[in-house]
N, C-alpha and C positions, 0 to 999 in steps of 0.2 A: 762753883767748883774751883778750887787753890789749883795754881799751878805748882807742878812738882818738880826740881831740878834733877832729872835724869842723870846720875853716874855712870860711865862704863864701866863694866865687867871685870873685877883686876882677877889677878893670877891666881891669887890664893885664897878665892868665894871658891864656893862651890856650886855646881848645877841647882840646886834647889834656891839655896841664896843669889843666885843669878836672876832665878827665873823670878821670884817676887822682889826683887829690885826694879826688876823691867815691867811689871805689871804695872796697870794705872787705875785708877779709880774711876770711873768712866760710867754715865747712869743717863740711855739715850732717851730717856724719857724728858721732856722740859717740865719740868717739875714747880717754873717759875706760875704756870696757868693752873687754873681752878678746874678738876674733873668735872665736865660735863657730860649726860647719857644721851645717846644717839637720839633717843623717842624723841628729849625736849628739842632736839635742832628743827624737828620738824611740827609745823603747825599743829594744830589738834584736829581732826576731820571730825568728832561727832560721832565717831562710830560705834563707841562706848570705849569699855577697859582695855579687852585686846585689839587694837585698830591696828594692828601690825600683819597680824593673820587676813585680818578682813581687806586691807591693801591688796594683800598679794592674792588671795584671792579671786579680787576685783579685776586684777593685770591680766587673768587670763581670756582666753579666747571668748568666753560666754559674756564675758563684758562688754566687747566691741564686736559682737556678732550681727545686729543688725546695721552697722556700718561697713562691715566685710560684707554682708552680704550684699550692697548696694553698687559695689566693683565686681563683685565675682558669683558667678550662677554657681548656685546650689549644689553639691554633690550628693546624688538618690541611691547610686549603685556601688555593690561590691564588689569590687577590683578582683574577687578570688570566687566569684564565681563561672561558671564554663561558657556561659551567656550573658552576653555583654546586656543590660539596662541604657536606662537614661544617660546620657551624658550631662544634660543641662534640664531646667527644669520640663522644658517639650521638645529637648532634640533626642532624637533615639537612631543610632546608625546604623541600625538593623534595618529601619524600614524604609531606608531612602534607596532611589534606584538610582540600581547596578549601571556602569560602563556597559559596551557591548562585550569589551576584552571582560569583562568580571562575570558577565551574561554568561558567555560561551566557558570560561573556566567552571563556573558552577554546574551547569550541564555538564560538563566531561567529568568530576568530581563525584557526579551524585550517582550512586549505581541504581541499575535499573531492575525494576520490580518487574517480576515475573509471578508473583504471584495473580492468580484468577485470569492469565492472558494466557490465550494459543499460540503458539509459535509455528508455525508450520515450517515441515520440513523444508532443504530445501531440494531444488529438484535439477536435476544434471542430467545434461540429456542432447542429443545431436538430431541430425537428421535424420540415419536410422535407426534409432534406438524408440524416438519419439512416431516412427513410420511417414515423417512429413512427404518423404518421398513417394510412398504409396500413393496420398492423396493426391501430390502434386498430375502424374501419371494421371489421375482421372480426369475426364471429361465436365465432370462438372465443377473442378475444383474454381472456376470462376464464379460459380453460384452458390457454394456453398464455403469456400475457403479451408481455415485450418485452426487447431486451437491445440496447444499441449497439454489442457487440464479439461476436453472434454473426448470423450468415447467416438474418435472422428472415424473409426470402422463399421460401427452399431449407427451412425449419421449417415456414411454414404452407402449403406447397404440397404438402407431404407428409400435414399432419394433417386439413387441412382438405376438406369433400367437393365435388363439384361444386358443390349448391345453395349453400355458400356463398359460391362464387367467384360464382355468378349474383347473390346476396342484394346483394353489396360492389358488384357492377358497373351493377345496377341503379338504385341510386342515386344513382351518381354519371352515370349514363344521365340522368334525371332533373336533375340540375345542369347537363351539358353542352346539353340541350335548354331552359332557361332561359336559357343565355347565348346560345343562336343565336339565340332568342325577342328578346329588347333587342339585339342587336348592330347592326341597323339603326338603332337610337334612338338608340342609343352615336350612332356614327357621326351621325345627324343633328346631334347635342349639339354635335362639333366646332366646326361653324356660329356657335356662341354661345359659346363657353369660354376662343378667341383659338388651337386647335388648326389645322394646315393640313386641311383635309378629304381631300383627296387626295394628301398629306405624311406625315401624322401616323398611325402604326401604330396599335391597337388592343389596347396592352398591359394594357389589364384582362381583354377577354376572352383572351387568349390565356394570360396567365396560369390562368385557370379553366382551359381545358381543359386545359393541359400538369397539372396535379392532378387533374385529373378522367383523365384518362387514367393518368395513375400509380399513384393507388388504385384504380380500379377494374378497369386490365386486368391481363390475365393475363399469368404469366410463365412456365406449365408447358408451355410447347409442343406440346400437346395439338391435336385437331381441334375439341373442346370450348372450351378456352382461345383457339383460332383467330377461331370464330365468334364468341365472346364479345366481343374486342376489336373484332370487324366492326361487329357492333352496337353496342356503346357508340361508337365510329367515329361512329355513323350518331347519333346525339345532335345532334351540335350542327345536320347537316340538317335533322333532324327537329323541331327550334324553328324553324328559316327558315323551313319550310313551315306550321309549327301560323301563325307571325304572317301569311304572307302567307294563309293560309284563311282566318284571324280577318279580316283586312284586305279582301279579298275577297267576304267574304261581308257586313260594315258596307258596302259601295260598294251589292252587289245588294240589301240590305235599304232605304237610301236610294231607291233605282233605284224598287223597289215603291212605295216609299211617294211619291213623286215622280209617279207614272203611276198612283195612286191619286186623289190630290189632282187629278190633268190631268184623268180620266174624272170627278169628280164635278163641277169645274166645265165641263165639256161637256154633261154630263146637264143642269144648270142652267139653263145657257143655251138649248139644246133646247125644253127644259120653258118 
């Protein structure tokens, strides 16, 4: 390539005569070397005609796969499916065992099958709803006990003898004649407590007897068990009458002493 002495620009060129003034001849190619084709720089492999495809080819992964494979275990499973497979050629991390913390999460995780199981209800229940107290009350409850889920009426009516069925009813004979006893007091109490007097039920004593009646009467259908509950029945009367006797007989013992005091000062005055 000649070198070319470069003019500036004078006044009176113009833009286009400027511009190929300034231009150069310029050719980046080295055109002094002999065109050579890429294929000849490199050896001849054997491969036949096209050895260029068959290279590249070669370069991919199915070339060097049994030396990949001799660093790195096998991949068996699809990434996109919902259950995980092999990891390696015999590791599976499905079947290796759980932590306890992984134990106890899978349990709470996993809902429970109700199918083909009973579930029994459950059962709510107190002392006297379940009548433990009945039993307790009897005589033989040290021989025979107690159970919620079995028939312990139809149990002790069978084990147990008359006297104890009298023993159980008497006493609560005894309780239902103390509540007859106060039920007029009760009842006055209203007066003062802010209750209507002739409004307002009497749910203390009424609650005693419905317990007093429950443990202590009977449920064997007997002419024995008949009379039994007659009597225990006859409890709560049998307090109405003890207070009005009691009450009664305080009026006529005042009465005396009242016509005591009249006759001594009569005699007095006499005298």
């Amino acid at each position: 390539m000649e070198d070319k002495q470069l003019q500036p620009p004078q006044p009176k060129d113009t833009l286009q005569k400027a511009i190929i003034q300034d231009s150069v001849d310029f050719n980046p190619i080295d055109t002094s070397q002999s065109y050579v084709p890429i294929e000849s720089i490199f050896p001849d492999s054997g491969w036949g005609t096209n050895s260029q495809e068959e290279f590249d080819s070669k370069m991919r992964f199915d070339l060097h796969k049994p030396m990949i494979d001799k660093l790195a275990p096998g991949t068996l499973a699809n990434m996109y499916v919902p259950q995980a497979n092999l990891a390696t050629d015999t590791f599976n991390p499905n079947q290796q065992p759980l932590s306890a913390i992984d134990e106890m999460q899978k349990v709470m995780e996993t809902p429970v099958d109700t199918s083909g199981v009973y579930l029994p209800e459950p059962m709510f229940g107190n002392i006297r709803n379940l009548n433990f107290d009945r039993a307790y009350e009897s005589n033989k409850f040290m021989d025979i006990g107690f159970s919620p889920v079995a028939n312990m009426d139809a149990i002790y009516n069978t084990n147990q003898s008359n006297w104890d069925g009298f023993s159980r009813g008497f006493e609560q004979f005894l309780k239902l004649a103390g509540t007859g006893f106060v039920s007029s007091y009760r009842s006055i109490g209203d007066l003062f407590d802010g209750d209507g007097y002739f409004t307002t039920p009497d749910l203390t004593s009424a609650k005693e007897m419905e317990d007093a009646m429950r443990i202590g009467g009977s449920t064997t259908g007997s002419a024995a068990g008949w009379f039994g509950n007659l009597g225990l029945n006859f409890g709560y009367t049998a307090g109405i009458m003890t207070e009005i006797i009691l009450e009664d007989s305080m009026k006529v013992s005042q009465s005396l002493m009242s016509l005591r005091c009249l006759v001594k000062a009569v005699m007095s005055v006499m005298n």
